[in-house]
N, C-alpha and C positions, 0 to 999 in steps of 0.2 A: 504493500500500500504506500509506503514513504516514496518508492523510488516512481510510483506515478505522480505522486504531488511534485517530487520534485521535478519532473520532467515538465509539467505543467506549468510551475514555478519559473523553470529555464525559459520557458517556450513564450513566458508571459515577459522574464526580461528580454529576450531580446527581440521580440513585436517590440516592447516599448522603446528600447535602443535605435532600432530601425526606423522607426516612424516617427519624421519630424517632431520637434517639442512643441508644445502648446503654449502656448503663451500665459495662457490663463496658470498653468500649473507646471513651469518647467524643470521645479524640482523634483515635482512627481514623476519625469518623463527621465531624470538623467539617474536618480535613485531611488527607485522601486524596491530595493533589498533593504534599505534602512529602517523605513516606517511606511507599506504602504498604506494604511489605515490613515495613519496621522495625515503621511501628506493631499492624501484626498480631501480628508474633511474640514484640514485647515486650507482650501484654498483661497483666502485670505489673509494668510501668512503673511508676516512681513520679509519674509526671505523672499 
């Protein structure tokens, strides 16, 4: 079971790596492994 999340996991960074950053959220777009919860819900951030 871990090694399909992670495959998933993988496949989810590097869709996000590959496809342009967003503007609205471009920390969420370059670091996905950090916090991806956080940086979605803070897009408001001041980063």
């Amino acid at each position: 079971m871990k090694t399909i999340f992670r495959v998933g996991l993988l496949a989810f960074v590097l869709q996000a790596c590959s496809s342009p950053p967003k503007p609205a959220e471009p920390t969420g777009q370059w670091m996905p492994v950090n916090q991806p919860l956080t940086q979605q819900a803070g897009r408001t951030d001041p980063k």
